[in-house]
GULO-814024 format. One record per residue (C-alpha): residue number from 0; x, y, z; chain. Coordinates in steps of 0.02 Angstrom, whole numbers, plus 50000, padded with zeros to 5 digits. Layout:
N
+-----+-------+-------+-------+-----+
| seq |  east | north |    up | mol |
+-----+-------+-------+-------+-----+
| NUM |     X |     Y |     Z |   A |
...
+-----+-------+-------+-------+-----+
// end
This chain:
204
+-----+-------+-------+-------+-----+
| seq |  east | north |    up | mol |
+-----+-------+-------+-------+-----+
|   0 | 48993 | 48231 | 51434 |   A |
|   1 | 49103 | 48375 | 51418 |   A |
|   2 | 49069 | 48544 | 51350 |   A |
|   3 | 49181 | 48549 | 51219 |   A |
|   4 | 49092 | 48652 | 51081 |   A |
|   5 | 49056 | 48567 | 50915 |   A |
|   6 | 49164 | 48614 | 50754 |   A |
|   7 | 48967 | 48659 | 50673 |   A |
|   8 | 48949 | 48801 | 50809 |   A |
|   9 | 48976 | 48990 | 50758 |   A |
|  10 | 49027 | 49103 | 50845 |   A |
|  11 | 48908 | 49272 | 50840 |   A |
|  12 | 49023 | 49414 | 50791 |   A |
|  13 | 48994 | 49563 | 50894 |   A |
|  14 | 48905 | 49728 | 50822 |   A |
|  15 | 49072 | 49841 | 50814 |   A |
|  16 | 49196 | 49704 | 50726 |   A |
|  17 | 49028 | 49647 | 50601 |   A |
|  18 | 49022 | 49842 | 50556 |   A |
|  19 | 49210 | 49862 | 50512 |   A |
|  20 | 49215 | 49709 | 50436 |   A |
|  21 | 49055 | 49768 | 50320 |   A |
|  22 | 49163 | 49914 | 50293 |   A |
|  23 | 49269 | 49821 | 50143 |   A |
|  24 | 49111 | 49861 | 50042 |   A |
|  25 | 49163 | 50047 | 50033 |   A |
|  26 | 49283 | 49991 | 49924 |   A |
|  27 | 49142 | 49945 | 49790 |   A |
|  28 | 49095 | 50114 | 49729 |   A |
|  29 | 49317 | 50107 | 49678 |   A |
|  30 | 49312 | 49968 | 49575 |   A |
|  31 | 49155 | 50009 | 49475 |   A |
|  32 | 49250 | 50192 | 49455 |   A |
|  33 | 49394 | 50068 | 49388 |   A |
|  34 | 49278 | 49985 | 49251 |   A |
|  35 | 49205 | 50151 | 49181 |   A |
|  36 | 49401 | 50228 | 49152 |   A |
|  37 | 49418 | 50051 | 49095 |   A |
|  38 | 49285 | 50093 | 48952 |   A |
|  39 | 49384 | 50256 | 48939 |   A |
|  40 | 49530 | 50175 | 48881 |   A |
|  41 | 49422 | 50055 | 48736 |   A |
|  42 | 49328 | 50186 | 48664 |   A |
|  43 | 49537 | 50281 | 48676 |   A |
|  44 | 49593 | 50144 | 48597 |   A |
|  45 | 49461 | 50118 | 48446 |   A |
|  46 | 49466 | 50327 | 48396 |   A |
|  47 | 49672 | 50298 | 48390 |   A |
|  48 | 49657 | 50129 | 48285 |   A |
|  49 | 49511 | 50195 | 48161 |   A |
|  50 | 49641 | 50352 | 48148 |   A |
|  51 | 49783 | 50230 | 48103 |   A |
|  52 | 49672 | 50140 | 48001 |   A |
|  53 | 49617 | 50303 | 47903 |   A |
|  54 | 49782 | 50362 | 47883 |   A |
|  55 | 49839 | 50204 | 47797 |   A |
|  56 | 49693 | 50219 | 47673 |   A |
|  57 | 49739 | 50422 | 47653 |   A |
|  58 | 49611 | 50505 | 47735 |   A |
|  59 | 49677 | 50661 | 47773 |   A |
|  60 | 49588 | 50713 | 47918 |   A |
|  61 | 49638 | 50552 | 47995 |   A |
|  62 | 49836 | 50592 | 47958 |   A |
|  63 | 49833 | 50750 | 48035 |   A |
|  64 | 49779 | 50677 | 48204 |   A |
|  65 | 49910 | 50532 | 48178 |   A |
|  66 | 50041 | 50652 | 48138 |   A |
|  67 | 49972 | 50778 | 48306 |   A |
|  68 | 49972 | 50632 | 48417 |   A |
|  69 | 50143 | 50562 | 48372 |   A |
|  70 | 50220 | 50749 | 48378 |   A |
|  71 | 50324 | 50775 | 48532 |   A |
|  72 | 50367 | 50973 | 48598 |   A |
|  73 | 50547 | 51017 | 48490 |   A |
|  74 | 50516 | 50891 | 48371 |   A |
|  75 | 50490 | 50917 | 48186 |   A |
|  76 | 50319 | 50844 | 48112 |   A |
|  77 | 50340 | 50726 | 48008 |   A |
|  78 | 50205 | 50751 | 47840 |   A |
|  79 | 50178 | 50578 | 47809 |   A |
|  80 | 50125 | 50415 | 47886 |   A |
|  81 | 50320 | 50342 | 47893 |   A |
|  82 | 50386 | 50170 | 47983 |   A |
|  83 | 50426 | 50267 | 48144 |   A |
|  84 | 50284 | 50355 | 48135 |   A |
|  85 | 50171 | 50202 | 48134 |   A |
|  86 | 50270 | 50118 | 48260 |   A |
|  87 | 50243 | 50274 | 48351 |   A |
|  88 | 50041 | 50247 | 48360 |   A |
|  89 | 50057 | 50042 | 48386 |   A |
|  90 | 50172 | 50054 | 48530 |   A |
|  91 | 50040 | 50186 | 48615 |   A |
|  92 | 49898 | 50055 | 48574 |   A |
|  93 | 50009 | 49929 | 48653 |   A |
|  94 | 50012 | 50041 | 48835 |   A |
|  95 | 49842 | 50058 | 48829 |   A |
|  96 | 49828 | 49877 | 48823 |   A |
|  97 | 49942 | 49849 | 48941 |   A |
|  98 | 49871 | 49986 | 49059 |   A |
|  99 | 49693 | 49905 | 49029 |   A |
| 100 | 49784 | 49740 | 49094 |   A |
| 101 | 49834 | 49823 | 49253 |   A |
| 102 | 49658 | 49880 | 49276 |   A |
| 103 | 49587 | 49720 | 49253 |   A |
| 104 | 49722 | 49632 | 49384 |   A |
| 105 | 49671 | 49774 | 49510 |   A |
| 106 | 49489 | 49784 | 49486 |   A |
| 107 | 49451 | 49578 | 49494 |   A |
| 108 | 49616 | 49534 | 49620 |   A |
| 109 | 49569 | 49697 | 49706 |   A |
| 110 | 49404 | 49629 | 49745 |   A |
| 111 | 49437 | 49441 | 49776 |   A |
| 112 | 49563 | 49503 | 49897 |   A |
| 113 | 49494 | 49646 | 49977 |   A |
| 114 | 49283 | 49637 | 49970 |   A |
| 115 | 49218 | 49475 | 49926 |   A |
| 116 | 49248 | 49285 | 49841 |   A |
| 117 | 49187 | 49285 | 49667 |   A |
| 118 | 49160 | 49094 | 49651 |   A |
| 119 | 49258 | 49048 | 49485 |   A |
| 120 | 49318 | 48881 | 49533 |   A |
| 121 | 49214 | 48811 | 49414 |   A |
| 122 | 49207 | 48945 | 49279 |   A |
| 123 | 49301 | 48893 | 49126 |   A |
| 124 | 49377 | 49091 | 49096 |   A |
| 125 | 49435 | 49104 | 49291 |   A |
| 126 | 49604 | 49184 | 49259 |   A |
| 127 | 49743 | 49075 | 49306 |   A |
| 128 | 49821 | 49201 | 49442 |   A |
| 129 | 49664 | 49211 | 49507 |   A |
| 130 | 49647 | 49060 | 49593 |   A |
| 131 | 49794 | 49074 | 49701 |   A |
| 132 | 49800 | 49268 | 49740 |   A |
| 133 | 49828 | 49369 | 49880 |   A |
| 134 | 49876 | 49540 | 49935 |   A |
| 135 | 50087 | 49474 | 49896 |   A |
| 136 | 50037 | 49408 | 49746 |   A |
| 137 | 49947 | 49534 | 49680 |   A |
| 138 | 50071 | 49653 | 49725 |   A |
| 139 | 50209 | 49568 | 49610 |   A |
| 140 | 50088 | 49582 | 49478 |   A |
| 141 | 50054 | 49764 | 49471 |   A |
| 142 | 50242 | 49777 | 49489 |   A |
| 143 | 50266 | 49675 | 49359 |   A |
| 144 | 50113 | 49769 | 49236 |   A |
| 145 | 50198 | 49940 | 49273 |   A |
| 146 | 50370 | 49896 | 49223 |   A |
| 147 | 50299 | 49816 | 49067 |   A |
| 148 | 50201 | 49999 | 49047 |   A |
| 149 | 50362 | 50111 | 49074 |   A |
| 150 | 50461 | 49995 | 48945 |   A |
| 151 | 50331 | 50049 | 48822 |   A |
| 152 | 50361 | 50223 | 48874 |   A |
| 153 | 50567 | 50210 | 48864 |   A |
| 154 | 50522 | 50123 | 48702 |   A |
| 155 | 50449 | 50271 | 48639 |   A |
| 156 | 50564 | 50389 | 48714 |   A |
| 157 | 50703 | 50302 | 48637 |   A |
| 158 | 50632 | 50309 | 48480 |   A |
| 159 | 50626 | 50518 | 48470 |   A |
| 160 | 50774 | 50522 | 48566 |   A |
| 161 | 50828 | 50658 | 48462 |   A |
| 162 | 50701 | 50774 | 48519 |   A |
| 163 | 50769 | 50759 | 48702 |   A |
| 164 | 50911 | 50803 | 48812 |   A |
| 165 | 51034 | 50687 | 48899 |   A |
| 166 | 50958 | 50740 | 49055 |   A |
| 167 | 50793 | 50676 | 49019 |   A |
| 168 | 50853 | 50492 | 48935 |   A |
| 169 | 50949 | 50481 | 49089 |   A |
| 170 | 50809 | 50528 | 49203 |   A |
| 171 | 50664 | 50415 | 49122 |   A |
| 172 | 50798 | 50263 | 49092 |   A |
| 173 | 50833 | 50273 | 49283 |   A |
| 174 | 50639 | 50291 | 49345 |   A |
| 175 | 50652 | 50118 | 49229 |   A |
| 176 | 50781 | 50042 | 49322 |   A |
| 177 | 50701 | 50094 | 49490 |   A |
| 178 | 50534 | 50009 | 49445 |   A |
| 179 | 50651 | 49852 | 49400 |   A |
| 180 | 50723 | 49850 | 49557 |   A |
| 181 | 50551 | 49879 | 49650 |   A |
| 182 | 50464 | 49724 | 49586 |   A |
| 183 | 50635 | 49631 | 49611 |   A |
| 184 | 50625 | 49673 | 49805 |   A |
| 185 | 50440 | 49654 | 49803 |   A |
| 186 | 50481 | 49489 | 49737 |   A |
| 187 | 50635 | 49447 | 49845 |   A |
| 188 | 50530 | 49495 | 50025 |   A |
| 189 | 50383 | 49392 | 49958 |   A |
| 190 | 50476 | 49245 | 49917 |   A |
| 191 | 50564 | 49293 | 50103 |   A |
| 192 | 50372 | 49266 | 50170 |   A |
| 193 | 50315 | 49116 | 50098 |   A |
| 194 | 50467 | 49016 | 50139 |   A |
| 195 | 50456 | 49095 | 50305 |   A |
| 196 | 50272 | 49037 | 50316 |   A |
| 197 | 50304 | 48855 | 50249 |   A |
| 198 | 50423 | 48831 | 50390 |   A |
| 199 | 50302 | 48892 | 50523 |   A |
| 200 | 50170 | 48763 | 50455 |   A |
| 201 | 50300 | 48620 | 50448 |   A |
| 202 | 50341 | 48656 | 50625 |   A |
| 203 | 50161 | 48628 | 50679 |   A |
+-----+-------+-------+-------+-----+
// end
């Protein structure tokens, strides 16, 4: 009979690699962090929208922190709840959404990836991404979250463009276009990987 070891064996993992392995749970205390700047962001997010709100139904106290909030350095304040003004407030409720979006992708890919399996094969809200993500993946993501966050920002910029120099629309529009180009290259080199990858496998 030979000694060939049976697939059902284990092997026992020795004290030194079981501790750095148990080390991925240092991580934890980070993503918890994560969730309470998450809750940051909602109760953010309800003050500004109950301000809008406010505003819209003339409470004055609610204007003035509309009309603060909106107000850029060398700009002149507008005294009333205009178009822009509004558009202003919605498109900084939109990043916080979007930056809330980003913190979800890193908080529950994050910890897939990096600590533990969270089991949601068979849940029916398991995010889509989430069942086939990885470090690459994940990474494309973000990339693709933050350039969705600094178009909001350009948005805005764009929109009180008056208020700043040449200097500084050139500056933010080309931190923009370096993002872009990031998550293209991020893209490009994981796309590199995976078809790199596929032919190793097809070899074997």
């Amino acid at each position: 009979m030979s000694n060939i070891p049976s697939p059902a064996s284990k092997k026992t993992i020795g004290v030194v690699p079981n501790l750095i392995f148990m080390s991925r749970w240092l991580q934890l205390p980070l993503y918890l962090g994560l969730i309470l700047a998450q809750c940051v962001y909602v109760f953010h997010f309800w003050v500004e929208l109950t301000d809008l709100i406010g505003a819209a139904f003339g409470n004055s106290s609610s204007l003035a922190h509309i009309l603060d909030v909106v107000t850029i350095e060398g700009a002149t304040r507008p005294t009333k709840l205009t178009e822009a003004t509004i558009m202003l407030v919605v498109l900084g409720l939109i990043d916080v959404v979007m930056i809330s979006n980003l913190l979800i992708m890193v908080i529950v890919g994050g910890y897939e990836t990096f600590v533990s399996r969270m089991n949601l094969e068979t849940h029916p809200d398991q995010p889509e991404w989430l069942s086939h993500v990885n470090a690459s993946v994940l990474k494309v993501k973000l990339a693709m979250a933050i350039i969705g966050i600094s178009s909001i920002h350009l948005l805005k910029t764009f929109i009180n463009a008056g208020a700043y120099d040449a200097k500084t629309l050139m500056a933010q529009t080309g931190i923009h276009i370096t993002f872009l180009l990031s998550a293209l290259a991020i893209a490009w080199c994981d796309r590199i990987m995976t078809a790199t990858q596929n032919e190793a496998n097809g070899a074997h």
